[in-house]
N, C-alpha and C positions, 0 to 999 in steps of 0.2 A: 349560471349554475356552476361552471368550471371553476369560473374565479372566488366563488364560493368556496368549491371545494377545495382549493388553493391554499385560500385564507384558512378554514378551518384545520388544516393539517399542518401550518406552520403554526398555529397557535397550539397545537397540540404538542408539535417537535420543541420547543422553547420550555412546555411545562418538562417535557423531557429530559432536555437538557439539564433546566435546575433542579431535579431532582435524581438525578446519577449518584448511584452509590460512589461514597470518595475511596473507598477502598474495594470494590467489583464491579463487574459489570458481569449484565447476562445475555444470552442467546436473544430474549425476547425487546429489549433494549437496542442491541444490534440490529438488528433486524429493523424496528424504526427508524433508528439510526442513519439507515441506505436512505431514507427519502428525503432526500437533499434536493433539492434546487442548481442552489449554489455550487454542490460539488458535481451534479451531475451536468453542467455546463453544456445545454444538451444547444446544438446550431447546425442548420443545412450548410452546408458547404459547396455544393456541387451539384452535379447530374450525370448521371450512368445512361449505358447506351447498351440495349441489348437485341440480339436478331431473334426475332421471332417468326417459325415456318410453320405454316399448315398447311392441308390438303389444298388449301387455295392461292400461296404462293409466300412471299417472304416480304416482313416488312419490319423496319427499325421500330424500337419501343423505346423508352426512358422514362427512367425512375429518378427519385431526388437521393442524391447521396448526402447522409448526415454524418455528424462525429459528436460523440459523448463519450465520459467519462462512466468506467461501472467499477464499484468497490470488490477488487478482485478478492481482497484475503485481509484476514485482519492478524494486524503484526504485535507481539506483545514486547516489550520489555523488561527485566523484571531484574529484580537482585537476589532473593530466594529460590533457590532452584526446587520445581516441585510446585510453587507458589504466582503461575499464570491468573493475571485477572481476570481473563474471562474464565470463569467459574466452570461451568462447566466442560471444559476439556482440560483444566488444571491436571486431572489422570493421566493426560497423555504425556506430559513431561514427568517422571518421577527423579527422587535422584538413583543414582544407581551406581554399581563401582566405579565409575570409570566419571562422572559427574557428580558431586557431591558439595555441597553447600554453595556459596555465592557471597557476594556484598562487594565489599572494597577496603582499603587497606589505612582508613583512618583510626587513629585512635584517639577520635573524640574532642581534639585538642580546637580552641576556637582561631591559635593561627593560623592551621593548615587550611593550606586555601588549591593546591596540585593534587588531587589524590588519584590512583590509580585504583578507578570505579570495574567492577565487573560484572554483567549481566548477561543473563539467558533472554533467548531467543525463539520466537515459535512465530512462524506464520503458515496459518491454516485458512482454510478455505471462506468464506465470508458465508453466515449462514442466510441471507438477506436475497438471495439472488433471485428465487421466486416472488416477493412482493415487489424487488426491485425490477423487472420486468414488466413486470402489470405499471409499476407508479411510471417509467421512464416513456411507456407504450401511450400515454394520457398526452404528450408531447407530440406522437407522429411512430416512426417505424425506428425501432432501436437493437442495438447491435448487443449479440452475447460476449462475456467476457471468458477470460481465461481460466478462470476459480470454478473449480466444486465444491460444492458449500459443505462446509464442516473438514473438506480434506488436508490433510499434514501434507505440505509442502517442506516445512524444516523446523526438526523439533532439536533444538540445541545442545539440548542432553546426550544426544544420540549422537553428535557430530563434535564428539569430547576431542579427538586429532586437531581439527582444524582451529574447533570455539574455544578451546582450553590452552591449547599449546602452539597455537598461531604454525601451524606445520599443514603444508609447504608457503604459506601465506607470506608468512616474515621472509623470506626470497626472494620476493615477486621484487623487479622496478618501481613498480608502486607504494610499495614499502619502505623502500629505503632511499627511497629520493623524496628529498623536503619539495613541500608546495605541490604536488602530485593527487589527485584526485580526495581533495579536500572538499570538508560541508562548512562553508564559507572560506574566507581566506583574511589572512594575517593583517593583507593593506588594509583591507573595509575593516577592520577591529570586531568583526561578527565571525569569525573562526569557531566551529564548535568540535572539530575534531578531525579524523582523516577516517577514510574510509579501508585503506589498507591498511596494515593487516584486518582481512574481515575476519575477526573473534571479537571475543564477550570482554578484553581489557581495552579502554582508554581512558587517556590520562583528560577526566576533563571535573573542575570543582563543583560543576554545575548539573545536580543528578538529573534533568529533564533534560538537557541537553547530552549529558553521556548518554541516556537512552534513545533520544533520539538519534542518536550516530548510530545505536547499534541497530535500532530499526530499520537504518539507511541502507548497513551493512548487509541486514539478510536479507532484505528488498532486492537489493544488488546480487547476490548470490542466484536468486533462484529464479529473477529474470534473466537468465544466463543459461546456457549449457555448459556441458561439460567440464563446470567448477572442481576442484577439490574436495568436495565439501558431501557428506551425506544428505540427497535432498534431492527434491522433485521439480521438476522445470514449471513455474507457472507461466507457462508460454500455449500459442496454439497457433497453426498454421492458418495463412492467410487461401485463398480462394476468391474465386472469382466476384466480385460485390462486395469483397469483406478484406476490411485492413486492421490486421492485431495491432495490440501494443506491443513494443520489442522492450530493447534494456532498457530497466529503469537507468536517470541518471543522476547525480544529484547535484539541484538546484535550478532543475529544467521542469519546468512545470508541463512542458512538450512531451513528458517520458512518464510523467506520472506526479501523482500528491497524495497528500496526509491530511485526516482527517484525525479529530483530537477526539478517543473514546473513555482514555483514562489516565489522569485522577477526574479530570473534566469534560464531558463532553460537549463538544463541538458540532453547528451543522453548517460550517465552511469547511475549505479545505486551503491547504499552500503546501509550499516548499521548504525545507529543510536550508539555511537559517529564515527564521523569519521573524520580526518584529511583535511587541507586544508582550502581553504576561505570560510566564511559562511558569505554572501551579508545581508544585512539589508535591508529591506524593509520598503519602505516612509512611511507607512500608517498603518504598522506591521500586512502584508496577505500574509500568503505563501501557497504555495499547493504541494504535493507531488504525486507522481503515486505509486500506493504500487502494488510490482510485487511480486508472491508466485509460487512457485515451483508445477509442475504437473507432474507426470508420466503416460505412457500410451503407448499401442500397438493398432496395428491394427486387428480386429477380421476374422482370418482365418477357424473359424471353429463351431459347435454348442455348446460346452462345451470348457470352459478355463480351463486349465489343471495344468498351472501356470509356472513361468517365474524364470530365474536365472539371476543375476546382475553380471555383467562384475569381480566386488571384489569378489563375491560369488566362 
């Protein structure tokens, strides 16, 4: 019956997939979206050790610690400012004085092949986290993520200092030192762009790949504290049974991955460079699902004792 149910829901996620609007996506789409498999890469890892005391005396317990993947927030790309795929929170970016218009700086010409691409940014909450709960739980015991569904983490409009005029970004060592936290690199001939300065310009011909840089960028941003940047931490403390995702980083599938929502949807997941077709999008708006690693047990007892990894 399970594996039934299995089957039937990846034959469902597939009709899904070939049917994704190429120019939006919705809340209700998303939301299927999460029930991945593939991304949620869910495996025991371990075993937890917990002290458990009653009125009748004190005895070790254990539980199975697992690690899965949950799609914390879905990250847009876009070159229209005001003009986010996912449909319905498109209102929460508008443009405003201080952020007004978008694109990049071709004039159309068919040599140009360097252009200096610019894109807005938003990553909000994934609205998915309650089906994704129930589909991950079908597995075993699964851990919560960092996102609240539907919430603004970093809306790029809003954060016109840093996204628009690379202030205090273009400073950083990381900025202005070649080969420095790069999404690929120059020797492997898969370079897609650099992560510092994180704003909304880089120089790359290739618009699915400039976006995905700038995806990388706010991914990077707001698994962080204390950035620059106007924006919300998608972080959350660790506890006793439970181990968050920290920084994302990029080209570490260890720190977190991308799920492809728009122009195409995907129900795998990888890392920033990766192999294979990258779709162009009409209107140059894509969106990703950014999935980050969790670990965690189930609490057997009043005191966590602490837990050994399968390698250990």
């Amino acid at each position: 019956m399970y594996r039934q149910h299995l089957l039937s829901t990846s034959a469902a996620l597939a009709l899904l997939a070939a049917t994704s609007s190429a120019t939006a996506i919705d809340s209700a789409t998303l939301v299927t979206s999460s029930l991945s498999p593939a991304c949620l890469a869910y495996r025991i890892v371990g075993v937890c050790y917990w002290l458990r005391c009653t009125p009748y005396g004190c005895q070790v317990k254990t539980s199975v610690k697992v690690r899965h993947y949950v799609p914390d927030a879905v990250v847009s790309s876009y070159a229209d400012t005001g003009a986010n795929p996912w449909r319905e929170v498109a209102l929460l970016s508008p443009a405003n004085p201080s952020a007004q218009g978008g694109g990049d700086s071709t004039t159309n010409q068919a040599h140009e092949n360097a252009l200096l691409t610019f894109k807005n940014a938003d990553v909000i909450g994934h609205p998915g986290a309650l089906i994704f709960s129930r589909f991950a739980s079908q597995f075993g015991y699964s851990c919560a993520g960092a996102g609240s569904p539907l919430m603004p983490y970093l809306l790029s409009t809003f954060d016109s200092l840093a996204w628009r005029h690379n202030l205090p970004e273009m400073l950083y060592p990381e900025a202005l030192t070649p080969g420095r936290r790069e999404v690929g690199s120059m020797a492997s001939g898969d370079l897609w762009g650099t992560v510092y300065p994180r704003g909304g310009f880089v120089q790359q011909p290739d618009d699915h790949k400039a976006a995905a840089v700038i995806a990388q960028r706010a991914g990077d941003v707001v698994t962080r504290r204390g950035q620059p940047h106007l924006y919300q931490a998608l972080l959350t403390k660790a506890k006793p049974g439970y181990w968050p995702a920290g920084e994302l980083r990029e080209g570490d599938a260890q720190s977190g991955q991308w799920q492809p929502l728009q122009p195409e949807l995907s129900m795998s997941c990888a890392v920033f460079p990766h192999a294979g077709a990258l779709p162009q999008a009409e209107v140059g708006a894509y969106a990703w699902a950014l999935w980050r690693p969790y670990s965690c047990c189930k609490q057997q007892g009043q005191l966590f004792l602490g837990s050994t990894d399968g390698s250990d």
